[in-house]
HTML snippet that shows the backbone in 3Dmol.js (N, CA, C, O; Angstrom):
<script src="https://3Dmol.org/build/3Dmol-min.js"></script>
<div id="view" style="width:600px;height:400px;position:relative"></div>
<script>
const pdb = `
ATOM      1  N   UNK A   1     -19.468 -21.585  -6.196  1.00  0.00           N
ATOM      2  CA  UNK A   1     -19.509 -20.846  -4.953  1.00  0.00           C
ATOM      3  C   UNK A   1     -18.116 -20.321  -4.630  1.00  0.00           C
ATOM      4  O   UNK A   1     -17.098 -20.853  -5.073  1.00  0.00           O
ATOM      5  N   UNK A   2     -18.120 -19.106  -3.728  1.00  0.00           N
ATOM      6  CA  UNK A   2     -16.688 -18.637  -4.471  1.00  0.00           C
ATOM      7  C   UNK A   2     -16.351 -18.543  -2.627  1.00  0.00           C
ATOM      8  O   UNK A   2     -17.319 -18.269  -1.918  1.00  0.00           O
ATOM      9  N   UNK A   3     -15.288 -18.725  -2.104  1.00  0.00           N
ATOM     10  CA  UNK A   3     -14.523 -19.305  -0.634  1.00  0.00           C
ATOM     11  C   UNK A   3     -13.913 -17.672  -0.196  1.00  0.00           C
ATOM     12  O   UNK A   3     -12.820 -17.537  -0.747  1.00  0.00           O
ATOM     13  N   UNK A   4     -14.105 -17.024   0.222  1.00  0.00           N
ATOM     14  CA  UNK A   4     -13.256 -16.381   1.059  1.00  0.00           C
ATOM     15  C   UNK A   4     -12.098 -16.405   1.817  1.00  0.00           C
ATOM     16  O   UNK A   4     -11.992 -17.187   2.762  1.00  0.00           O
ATOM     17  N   UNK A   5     -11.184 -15.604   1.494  1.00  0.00           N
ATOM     18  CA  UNK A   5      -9.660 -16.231   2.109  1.00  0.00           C
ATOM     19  C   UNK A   5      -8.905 -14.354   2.315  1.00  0.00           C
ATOM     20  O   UNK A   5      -8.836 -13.433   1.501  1.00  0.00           O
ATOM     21  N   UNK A   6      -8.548 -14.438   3.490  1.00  0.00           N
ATOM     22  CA  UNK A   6      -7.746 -13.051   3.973  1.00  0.00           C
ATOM     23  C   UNK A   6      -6.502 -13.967   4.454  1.00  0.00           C
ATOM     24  O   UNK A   6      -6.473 -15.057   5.025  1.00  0.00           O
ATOM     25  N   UNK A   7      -5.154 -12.808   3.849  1.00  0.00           N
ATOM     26  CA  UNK A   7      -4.073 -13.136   4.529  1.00  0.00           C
ATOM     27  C   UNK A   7      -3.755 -11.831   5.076  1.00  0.00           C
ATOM     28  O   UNK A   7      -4.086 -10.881   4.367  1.00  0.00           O
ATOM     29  N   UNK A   8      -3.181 -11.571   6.190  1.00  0.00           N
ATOM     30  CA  UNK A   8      -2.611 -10.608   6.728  1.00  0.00           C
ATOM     31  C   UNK A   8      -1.166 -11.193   7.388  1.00  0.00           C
ATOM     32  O   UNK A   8      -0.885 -12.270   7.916  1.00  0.00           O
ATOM     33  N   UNK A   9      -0.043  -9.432   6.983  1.00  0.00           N
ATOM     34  CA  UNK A   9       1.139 -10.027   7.426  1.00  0.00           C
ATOM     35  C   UNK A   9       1.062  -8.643   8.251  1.00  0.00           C
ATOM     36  O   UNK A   9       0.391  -7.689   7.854  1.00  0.00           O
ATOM     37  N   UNK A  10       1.958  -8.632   9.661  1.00  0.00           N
ATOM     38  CA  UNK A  10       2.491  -7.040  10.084  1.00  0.00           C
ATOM     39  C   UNK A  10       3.872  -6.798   9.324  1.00  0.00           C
ATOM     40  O   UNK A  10       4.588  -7.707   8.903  1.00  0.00           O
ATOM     41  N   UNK A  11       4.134  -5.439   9.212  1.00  0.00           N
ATOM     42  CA  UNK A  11       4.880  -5.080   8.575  1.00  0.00           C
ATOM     43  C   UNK A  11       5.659  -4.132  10.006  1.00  0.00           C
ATOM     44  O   UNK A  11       5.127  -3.286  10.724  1.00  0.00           O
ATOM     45  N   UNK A  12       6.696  -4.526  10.032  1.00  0.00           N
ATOM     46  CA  UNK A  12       8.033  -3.549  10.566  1.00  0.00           C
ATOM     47  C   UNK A  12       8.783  -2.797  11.017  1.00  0.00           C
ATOM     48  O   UNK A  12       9.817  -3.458  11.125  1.00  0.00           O
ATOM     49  N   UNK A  13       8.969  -1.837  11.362  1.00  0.00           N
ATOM     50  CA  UNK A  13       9.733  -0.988  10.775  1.00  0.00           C
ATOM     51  C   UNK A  13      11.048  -1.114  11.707  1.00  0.00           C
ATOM     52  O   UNK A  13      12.148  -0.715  11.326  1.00  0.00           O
ATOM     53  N   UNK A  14      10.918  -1.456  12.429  1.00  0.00           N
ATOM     54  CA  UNK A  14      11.801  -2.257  13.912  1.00  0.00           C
ATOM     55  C   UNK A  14      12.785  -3.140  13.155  1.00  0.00           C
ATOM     56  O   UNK A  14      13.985  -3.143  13.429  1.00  0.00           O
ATOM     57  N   UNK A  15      12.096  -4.097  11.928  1.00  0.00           N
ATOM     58  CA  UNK A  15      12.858  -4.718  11.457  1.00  0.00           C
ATOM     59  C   UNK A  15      13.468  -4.550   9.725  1.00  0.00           C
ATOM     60  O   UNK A  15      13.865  -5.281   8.818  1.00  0.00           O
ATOM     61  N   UNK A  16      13.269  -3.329   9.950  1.00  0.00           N
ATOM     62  CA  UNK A  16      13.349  -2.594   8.457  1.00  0.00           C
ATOM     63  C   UNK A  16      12.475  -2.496   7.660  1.00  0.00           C
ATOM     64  O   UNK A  16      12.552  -1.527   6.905  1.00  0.00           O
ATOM     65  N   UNK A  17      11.884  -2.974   7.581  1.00  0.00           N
ATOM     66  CA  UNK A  17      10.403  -3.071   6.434  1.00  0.00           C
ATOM     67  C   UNK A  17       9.476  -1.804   6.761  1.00  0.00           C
ATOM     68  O   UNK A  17       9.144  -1.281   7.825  1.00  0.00           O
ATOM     69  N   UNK A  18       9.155  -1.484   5.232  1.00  0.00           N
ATOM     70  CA  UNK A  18       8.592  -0.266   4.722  1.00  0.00           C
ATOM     71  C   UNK A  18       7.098  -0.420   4.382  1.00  0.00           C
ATOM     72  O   UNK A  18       6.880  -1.008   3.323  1.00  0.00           O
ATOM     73  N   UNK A  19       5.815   0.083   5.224  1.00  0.00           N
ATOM     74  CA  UNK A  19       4.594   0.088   4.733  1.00  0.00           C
ATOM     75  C   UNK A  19       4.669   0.719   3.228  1.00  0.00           C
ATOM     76  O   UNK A  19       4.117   0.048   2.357  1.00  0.00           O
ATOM     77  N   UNK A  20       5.150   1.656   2.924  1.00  0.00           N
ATOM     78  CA  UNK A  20       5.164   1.981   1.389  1.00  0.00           C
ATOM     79  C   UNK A  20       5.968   0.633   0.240  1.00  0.00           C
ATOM     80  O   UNK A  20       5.832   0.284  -0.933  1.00  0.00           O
ATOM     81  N   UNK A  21       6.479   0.385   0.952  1.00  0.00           N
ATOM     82  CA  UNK A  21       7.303  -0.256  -0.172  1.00  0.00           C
ATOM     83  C   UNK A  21       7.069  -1.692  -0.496  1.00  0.00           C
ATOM     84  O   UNK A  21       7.570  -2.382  -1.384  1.00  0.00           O
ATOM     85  N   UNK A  22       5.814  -2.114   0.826  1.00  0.00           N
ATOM     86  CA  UNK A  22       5.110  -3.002   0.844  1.00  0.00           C
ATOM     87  C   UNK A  22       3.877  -2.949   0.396  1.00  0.00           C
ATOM     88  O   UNK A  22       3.204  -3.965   0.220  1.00  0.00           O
ATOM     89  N   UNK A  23       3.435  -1.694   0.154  1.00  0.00           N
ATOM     90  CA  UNK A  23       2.241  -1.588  -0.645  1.00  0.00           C
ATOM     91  C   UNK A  23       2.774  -0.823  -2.150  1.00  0.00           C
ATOM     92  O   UNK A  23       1.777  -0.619  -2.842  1.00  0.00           O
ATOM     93  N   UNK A  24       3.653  -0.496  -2.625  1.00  0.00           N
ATOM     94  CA  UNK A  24       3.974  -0.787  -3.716  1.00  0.00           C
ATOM     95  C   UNK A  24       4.328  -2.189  -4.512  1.00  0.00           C
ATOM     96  O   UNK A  24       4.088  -2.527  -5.672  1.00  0.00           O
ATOM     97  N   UNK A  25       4.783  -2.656  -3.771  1.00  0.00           N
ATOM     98  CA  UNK A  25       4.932  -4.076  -4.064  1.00  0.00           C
ATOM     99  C   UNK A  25       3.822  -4.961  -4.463  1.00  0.00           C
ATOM    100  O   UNK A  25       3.825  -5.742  -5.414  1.00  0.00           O
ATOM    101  N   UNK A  26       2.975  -4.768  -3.710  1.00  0.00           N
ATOM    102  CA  UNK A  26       1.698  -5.718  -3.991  1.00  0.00           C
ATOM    103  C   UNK A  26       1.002  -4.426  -4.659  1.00  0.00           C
ATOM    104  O   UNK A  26       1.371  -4.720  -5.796  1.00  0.00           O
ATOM    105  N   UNK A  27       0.608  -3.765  -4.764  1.00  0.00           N
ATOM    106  CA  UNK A  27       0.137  -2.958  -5.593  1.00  0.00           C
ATOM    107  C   UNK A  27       0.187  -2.349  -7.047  1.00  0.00           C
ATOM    108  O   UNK A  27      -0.697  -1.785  -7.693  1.00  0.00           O
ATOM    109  N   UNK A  28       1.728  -2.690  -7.411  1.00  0.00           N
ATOM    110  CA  UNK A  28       2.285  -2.786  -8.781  1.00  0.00           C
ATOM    111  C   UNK A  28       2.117  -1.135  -9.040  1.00  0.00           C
ATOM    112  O   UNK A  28       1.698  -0.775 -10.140  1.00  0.00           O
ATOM    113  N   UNK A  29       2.381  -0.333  -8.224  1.00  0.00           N
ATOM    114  CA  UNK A  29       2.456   0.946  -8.160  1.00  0.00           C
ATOM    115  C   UNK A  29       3.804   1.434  -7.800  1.00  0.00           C
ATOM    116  O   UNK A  29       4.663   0.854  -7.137  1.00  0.00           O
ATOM    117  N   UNK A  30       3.857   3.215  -8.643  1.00  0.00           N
ATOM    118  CA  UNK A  30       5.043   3.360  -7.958  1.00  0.00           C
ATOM    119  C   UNK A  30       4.838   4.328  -6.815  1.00  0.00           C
ATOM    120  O   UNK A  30       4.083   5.244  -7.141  1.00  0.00           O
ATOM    121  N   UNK A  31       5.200   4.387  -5.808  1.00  0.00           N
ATOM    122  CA  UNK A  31       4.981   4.884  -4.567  1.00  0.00           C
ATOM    123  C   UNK A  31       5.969   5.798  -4.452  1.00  0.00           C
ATOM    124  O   UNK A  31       6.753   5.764  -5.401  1.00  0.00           O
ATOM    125  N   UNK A  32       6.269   6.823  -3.395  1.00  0.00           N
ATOM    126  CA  UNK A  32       7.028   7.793  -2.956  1.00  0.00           C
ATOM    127  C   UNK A  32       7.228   8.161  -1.195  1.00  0.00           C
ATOM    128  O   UNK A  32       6.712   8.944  -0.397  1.00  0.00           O
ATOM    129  N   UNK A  33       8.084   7.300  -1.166  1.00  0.00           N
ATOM    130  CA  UNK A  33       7.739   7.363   0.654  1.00  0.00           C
ATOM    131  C   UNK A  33       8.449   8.859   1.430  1.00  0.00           C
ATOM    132  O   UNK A  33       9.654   9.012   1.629  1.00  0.00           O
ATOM    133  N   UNK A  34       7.686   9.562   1.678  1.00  0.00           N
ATOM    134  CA  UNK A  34       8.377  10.377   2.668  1.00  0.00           C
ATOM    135  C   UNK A  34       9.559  10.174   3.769  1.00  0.00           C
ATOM    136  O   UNK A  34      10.679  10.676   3.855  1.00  0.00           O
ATOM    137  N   UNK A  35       8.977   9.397   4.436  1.00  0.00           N
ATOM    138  CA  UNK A  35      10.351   8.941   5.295  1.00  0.00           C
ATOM    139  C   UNK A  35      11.035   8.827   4.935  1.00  0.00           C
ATOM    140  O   UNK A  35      11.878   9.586   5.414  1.00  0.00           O
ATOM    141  N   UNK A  36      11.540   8.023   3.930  1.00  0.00           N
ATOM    142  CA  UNK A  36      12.831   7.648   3.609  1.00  0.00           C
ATOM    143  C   UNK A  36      13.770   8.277   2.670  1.00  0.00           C
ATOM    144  O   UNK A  36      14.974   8.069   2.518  1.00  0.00           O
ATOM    145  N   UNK A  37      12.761   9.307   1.911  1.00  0.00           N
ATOM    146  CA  UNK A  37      12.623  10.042   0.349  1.00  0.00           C
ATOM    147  C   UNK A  37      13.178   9.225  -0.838  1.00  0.00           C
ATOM    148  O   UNK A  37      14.100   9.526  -1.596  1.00  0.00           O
ATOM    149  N   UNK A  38      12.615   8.424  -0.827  1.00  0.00           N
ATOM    150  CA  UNK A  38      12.945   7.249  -2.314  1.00  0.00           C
ATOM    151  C   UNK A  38      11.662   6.786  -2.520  1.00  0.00           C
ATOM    152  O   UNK A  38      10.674   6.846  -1.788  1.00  0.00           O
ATOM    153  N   UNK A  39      11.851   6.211  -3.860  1.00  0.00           N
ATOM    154  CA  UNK A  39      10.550   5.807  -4.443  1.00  0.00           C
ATOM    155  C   UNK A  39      10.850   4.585  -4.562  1.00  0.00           C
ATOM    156  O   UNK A  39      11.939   4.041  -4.745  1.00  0.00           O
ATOM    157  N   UNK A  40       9.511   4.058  -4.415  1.00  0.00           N
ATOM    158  CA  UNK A  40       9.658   2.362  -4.176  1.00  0.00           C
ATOM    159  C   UNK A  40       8.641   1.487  -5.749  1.00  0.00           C
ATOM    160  O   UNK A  40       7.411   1.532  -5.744  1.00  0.00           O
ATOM    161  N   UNK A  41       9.177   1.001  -6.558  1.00  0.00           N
ATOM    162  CA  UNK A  41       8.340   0.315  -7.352  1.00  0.00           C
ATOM    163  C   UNK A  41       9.058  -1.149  -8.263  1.00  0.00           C
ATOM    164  O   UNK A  41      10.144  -1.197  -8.840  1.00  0.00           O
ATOM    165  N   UNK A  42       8.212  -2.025  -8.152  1.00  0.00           N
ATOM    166  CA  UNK A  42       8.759  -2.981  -8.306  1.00  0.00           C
ATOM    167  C   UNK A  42       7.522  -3.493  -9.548  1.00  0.00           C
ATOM    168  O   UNK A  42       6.351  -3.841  -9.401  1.00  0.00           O
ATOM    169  N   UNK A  43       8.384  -3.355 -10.785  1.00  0.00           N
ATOM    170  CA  UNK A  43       7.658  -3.613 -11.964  1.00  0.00           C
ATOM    171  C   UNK A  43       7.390  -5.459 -11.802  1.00  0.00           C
ATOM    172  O   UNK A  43       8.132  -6.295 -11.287  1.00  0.00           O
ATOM    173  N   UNK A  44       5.927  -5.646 -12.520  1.00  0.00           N
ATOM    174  CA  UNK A  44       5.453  -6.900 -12.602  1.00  0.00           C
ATOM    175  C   UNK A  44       5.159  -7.067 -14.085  1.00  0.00           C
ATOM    176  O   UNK A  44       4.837  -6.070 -14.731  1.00  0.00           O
ATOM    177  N   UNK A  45       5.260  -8.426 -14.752  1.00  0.00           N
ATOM    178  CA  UNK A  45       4.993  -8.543 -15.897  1.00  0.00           C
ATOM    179  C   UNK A  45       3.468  -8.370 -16.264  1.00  0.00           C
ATOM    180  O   UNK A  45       2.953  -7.719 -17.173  1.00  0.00           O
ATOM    181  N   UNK A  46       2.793  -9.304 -15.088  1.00  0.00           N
ATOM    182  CA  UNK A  46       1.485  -8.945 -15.039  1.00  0.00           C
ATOM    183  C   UNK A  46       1.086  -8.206 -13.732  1.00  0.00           C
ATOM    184  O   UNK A  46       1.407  -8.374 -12.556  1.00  0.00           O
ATOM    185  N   UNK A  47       0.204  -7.256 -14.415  1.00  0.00           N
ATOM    186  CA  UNK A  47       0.103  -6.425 -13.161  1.00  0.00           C
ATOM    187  C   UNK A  47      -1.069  -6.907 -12.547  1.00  0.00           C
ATOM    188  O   UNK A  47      -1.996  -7.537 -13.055  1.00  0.00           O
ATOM    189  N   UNK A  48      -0.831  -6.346 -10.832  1.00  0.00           N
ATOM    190  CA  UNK A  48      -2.355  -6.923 -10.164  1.00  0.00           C
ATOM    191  C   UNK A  48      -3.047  -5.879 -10.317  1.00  0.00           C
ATOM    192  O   UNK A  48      -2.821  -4.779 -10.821  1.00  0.00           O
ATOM    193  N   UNK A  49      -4.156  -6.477  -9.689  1.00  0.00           N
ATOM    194  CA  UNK A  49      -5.385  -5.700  -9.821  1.00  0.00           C
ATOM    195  C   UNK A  49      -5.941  -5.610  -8.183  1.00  0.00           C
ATOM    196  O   UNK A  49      -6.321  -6.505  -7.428  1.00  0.00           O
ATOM    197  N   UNK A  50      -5.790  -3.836  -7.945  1.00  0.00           N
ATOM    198  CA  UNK A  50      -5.625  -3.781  -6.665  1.00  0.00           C
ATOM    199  C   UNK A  50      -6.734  -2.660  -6.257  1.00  0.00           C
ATOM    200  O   UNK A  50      -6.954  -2.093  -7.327  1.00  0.00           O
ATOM    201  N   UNK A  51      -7.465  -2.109  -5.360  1.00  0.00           N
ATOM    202  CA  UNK A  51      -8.253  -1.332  -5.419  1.00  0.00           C
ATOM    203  C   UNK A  51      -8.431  -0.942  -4.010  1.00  0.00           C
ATOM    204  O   UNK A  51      -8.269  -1.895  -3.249  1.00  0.00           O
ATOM    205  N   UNK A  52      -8.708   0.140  -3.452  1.00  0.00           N
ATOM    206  CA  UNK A  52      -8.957   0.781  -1.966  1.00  0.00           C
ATOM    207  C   UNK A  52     -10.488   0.642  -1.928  1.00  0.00           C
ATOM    208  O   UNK A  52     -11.257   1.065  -2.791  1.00  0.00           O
ATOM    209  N   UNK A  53     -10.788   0.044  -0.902  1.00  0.00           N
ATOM    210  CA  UNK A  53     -12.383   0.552  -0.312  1.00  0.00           C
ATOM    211  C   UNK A  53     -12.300   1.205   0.503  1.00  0.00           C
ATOM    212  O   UNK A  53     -11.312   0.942   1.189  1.00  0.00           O
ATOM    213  N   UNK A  54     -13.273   2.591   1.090  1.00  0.00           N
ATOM    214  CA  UNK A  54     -13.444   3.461   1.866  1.00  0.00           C
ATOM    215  C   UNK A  54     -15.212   3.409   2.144  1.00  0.00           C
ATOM    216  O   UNK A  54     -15.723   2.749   1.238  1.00  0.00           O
ATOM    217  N   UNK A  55     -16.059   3.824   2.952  1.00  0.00           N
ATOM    218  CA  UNK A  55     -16.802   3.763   3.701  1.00  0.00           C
ATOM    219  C   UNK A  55     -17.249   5.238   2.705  1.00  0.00           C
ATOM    220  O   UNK A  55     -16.382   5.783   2.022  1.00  0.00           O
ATOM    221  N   UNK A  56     -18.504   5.697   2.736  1.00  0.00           N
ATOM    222  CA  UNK A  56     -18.992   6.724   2.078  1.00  0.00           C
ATOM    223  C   UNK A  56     -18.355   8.203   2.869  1.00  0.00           C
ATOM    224  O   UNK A  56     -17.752   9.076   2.244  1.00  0.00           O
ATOM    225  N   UNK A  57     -18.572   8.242   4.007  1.00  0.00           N
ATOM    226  CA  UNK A  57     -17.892   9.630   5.109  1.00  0.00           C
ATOM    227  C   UNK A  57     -16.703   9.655   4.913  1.00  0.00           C
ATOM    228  O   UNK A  57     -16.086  10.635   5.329  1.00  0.00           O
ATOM    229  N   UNK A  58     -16.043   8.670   4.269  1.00  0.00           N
ATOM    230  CA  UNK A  58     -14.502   9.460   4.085  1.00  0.00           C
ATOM    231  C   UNK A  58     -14.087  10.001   3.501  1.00  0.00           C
ATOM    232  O   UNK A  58     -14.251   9.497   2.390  1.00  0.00           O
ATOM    233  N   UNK A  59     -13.292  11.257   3.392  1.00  0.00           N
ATOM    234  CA  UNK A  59     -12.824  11.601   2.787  1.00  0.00           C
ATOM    235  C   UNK A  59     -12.155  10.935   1.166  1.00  0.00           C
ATOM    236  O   UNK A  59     -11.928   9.725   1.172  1.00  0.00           O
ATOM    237  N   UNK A  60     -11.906  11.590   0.052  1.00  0.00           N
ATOM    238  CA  UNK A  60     -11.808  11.471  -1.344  1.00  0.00           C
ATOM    239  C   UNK A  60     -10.651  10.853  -1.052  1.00  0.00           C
ATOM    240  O   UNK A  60     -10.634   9.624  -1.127  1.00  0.00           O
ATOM    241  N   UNK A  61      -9.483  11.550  -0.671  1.00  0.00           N
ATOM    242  CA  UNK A  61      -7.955  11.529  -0.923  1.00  0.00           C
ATOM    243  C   UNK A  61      -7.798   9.971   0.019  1.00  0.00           C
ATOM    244  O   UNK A  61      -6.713   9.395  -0.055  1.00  0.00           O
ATOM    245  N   UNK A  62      -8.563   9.547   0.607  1.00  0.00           N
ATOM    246  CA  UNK A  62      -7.641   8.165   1.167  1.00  0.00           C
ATOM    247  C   UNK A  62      -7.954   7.296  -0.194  1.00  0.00           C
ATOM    248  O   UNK A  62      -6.987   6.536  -0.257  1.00  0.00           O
ATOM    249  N   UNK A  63      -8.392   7.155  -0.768  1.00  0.00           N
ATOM    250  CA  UNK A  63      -8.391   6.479  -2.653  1.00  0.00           C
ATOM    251  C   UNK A  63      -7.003   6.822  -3.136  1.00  0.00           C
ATOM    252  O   UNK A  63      -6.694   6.225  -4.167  1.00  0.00           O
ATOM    253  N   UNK A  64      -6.223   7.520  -2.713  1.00  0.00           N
ATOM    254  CA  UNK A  64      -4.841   7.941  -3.427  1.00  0.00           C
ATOM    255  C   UNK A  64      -3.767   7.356  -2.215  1.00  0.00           C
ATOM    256  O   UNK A  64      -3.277   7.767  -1.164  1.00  0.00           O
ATOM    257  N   UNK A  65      -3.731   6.069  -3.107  1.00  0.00           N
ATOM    258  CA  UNK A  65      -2.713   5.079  -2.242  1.00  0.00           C
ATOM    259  C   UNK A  65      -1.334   5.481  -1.815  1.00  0.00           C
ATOM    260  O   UNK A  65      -0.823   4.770  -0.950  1.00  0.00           O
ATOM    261  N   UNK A  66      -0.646   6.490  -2.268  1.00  0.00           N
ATOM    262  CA  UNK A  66       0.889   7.437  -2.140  1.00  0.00           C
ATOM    263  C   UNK A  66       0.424   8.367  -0.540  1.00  0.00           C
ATOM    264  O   UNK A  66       1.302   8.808   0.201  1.00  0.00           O
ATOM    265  N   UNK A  67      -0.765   8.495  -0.303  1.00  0.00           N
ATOM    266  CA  UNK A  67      -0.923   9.864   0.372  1.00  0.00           C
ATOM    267  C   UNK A  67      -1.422   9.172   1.271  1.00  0.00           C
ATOM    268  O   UNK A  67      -0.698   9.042   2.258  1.00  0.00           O
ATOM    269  N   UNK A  68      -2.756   8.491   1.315  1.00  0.00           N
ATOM    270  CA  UNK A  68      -2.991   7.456   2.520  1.00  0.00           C
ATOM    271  C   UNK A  68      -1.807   6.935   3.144  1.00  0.00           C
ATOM    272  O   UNK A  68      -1.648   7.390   4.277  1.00  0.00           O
ATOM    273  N   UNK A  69      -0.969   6.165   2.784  1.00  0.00           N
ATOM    274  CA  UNK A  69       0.426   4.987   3.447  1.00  0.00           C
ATOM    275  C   UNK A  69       1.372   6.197   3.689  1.00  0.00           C
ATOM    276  O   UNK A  69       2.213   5.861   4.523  1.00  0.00           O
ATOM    277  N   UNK A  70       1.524   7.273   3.340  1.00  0.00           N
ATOM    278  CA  UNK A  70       2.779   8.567   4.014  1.00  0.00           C
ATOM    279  C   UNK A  70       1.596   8.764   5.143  1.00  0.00           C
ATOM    280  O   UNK A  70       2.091   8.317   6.177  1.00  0.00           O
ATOM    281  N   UNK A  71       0.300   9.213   5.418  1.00  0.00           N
ATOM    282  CA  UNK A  71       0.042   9.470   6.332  1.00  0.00           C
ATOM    283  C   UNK A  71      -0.268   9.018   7.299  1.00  0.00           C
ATOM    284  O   UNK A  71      -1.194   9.532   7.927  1.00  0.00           O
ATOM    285  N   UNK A  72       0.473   7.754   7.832  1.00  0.00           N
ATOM    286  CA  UNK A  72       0.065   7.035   8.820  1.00  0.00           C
ATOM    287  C   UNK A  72       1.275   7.392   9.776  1.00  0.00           C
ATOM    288  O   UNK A  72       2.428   7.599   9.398  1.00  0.00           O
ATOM    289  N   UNK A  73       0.829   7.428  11.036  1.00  0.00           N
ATOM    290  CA  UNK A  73       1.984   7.769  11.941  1.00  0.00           C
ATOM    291  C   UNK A  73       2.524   6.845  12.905  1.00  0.00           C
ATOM    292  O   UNK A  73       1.651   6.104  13.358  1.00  0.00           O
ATOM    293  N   UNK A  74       3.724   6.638  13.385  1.00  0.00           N
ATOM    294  CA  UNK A  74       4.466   5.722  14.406  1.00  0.00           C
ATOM    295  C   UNK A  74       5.295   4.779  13.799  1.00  0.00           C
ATOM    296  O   UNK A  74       5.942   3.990  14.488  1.00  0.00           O
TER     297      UNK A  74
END
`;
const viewer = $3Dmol.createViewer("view");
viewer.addModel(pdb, "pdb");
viewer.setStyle({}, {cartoon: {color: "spectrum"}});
viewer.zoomTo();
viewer.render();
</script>
Protein backbone atom coordinates (compact mmCIF):
# COMPACT_ATOMS: atom_id res chain seq x y z
CA UNK A 1 0.00 0.00 0.00
CA UNK A 2 1.72 3.01 -1.05
CA UNK A 3 1.43 6.35 1.88
CA UNK A 4 1.09 9.68 0.54
CA UNK A 5 3.42 12.40 1.66
CA UNK A 6 3.48 16.33 0.31
CA UNK A 7 6.18 18.64 1.40
CA UNK A 8 5.78 22.20 0.68
CA UNK A 9 8.36 25.00 1.29
CA UNK A 10 7.55 29.04 0.40
CA UNK A 11 10.06 30.38 -1.53
CA UNK A 12 11.30 34.20 -1.18
CA UNK A 13 12.20 36.60 -2.89
CA UNK A 14 12.31 39.12 0.18
CA UNK A 15 14.90 36.79 1.21
CA UNK A 16 16.68 36.20 -1.99
CA UNK A 17 15.48 33.02 -3.20
CA UNK A 18 14.55 32.39 -6.78
CA UNK A 19 11.24 30.41 -7.87
CA UNK A 20 13.30 29.52 -11.04
CA UNK A 21 16.24 28.48 -9.52
CA UNK A 22 14.28 26.52 -7.14
CA UNK A 23 12.57 24.73 -9.65
CA UNK A 24 15.59 24.07 -11.53
CA UNK A 25 17.04 22.64 -8.76
CA UNK A 26 14.59 20.07 -7.99
CA UNK A 27 13.82 19.62 -11.43
CA UNK A 28 17.33 18.78 -12.75
CA UNK A 29 16.59 21.24 -15.54
CA UNK A 30 18.24 24.04 -16.95
CA UNK A 31 16.07 27.03 -16.52
CA UNK A 32 16.42 30.73 -17.74
CA UNK A 33 15.04 33.26 -15.41
CA UNK A 34 14.00 36.50 -16.80
CA UNK A 35 14.35 38.55 -13.87
CA UNK A 36 17.50 38.11 -13.14
CA UNK A 37 18.81 37.11 -16.84
CA UNK A 38 20.97 34.07 -15.78
CA UNK A 39 20.41 30.62 -16.13
CA UNK A 40 20.03 28.51 -13.28
CA UNK A 41 21.03 24.63 -13.43
CA UNK A 42 22.38 22.51 -11.06
CA UNK A 43 23.62 19.18 -12.60
CA UNK A 44 22.65 15.84 -10.60
CA UNK A 45 24.35 12.56 -10.98
CA UNK A 46 21.07 11.01 -10.91
CA UNK A 47 18.53 12.82 -12.35
CA UNK A 48 14.91 13.19 -10.90
CA UNK A 49 12.07 12.41 -12.36
CA UNK A 50 9.83 15.36 -12.42
CA UNK A 51 6.64 16.03 -14.37
CA UNK A 52 3.83 19.02 -14.54
CA UNK A 53 0.14 18.13 -14.19
CA UNK A 54 -2.36 20.51 -15.75
CA UNK A 55 -6.17 20.05 -15.74
CA UNK A 56 -7.48 19.35 -19.48
CA UNK A 57 -8.70 23.46 -20.17
CA UNK A 58 -5.33 24.54 -19.87
CA UNK A 59 -3.54 25.72 -21.99
CA UNK A 60 -0.38 23.49 -23.77
CA UNK A 61 2.52 25.89 -22.83
CA UNK A 62 2.09 25.67 -18.89
CA UNK A 63 3.86 21.87 -19.56
CA UNK A 64 6.98 24.05 -20.47
CA UNK A 65 8.46 24.48 -17.04
CA UNK A 66 11.00 27.74 -18.25
CA UNK A 67 7.77 29.68 -19.38
CA UNK A 68 5.23 28.71 -16.69
CA UNK A 69 7.85 29.87 -13.46
CA UNK A 70 8.94 33.40 -15.71
CA UNK A 71 5.28 33.91 -15.84
CA UNK A 72 4.25 34.28 -12.54
CA UNK A 73 3.97 37.75 -11.19
CA UNK A 74 4.90 39.64 -7.73
Amino acid sequence: MAIYHLNSKMISRGKGQSAIASAAYRSGEKLYSERYGKTNFYPREIQPESFILKPDHAPEWTLDRERLWNGLKK
